[in-house]
N, C-alpha and C positions, 0 to 999 in steps of 0.2 A: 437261495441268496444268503448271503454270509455278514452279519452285520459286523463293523470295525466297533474293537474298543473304543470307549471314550478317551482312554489315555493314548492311543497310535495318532501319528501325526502323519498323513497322505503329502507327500509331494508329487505333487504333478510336473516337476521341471526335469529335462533329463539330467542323465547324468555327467553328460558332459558342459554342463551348465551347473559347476562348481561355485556358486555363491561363496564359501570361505576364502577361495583363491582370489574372485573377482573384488570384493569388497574387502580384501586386506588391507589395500592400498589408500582405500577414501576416506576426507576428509569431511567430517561433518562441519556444517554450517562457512563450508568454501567459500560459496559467493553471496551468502547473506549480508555481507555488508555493501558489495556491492549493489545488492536488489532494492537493499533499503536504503541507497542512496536514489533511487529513480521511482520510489516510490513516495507520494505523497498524498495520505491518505486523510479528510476531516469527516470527524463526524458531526452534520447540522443537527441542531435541536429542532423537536416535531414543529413547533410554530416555525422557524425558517424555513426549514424543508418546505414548506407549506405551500411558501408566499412564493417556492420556483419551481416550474414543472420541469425541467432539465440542468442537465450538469452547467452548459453551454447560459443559460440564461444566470445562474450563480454567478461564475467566470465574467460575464459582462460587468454584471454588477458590480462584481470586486476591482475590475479594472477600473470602474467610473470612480468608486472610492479613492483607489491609489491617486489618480488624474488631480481629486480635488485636495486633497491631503497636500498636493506638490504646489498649490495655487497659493501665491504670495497672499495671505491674508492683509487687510485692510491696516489693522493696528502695527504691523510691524514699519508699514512705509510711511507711518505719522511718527513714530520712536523714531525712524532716520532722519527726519525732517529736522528734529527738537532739538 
């Protein structure tokens, strides 16, 4: 049995699977903008992570925050009053 140089490089693709002809034409980073618009990724710190066993249980939670953020607070309808 015949060992290969260190320096030969084996392709196992045939030959009529032209890589220079096929990839002449492509465009790197094509649809990365569009990926990274449908992607939205946080990273929680270990004490958050902590406190949620699922993505789904996060998600809740962040929804109950927005809810209460929209809740006319007390001091603005006493400034309308004045």
């Amino acid at each position: 049995m015949k060992t290969k140089s260190k320096g030969a490089k084996v392709s196992d693709l045939r030959p009529e699977y032209n890589l220079g002809a096929l990839l002449k034409k492509g465009v790197r980073g094509k649809y990365a903008t569009r990926f990274q618009e449908g992607t939205n990724l946080v990273l929680l710190a270990p004490d958050v992570a902590k406190a949620f066993q699922t993505d789904e249980a996060v998600n809740a939670a962040l929804r109950l925050v927005i809810r209460l953020t929209k809740l006319p607070s007390p001091n603005k309808k006493i400034a309308a009053k004045a």
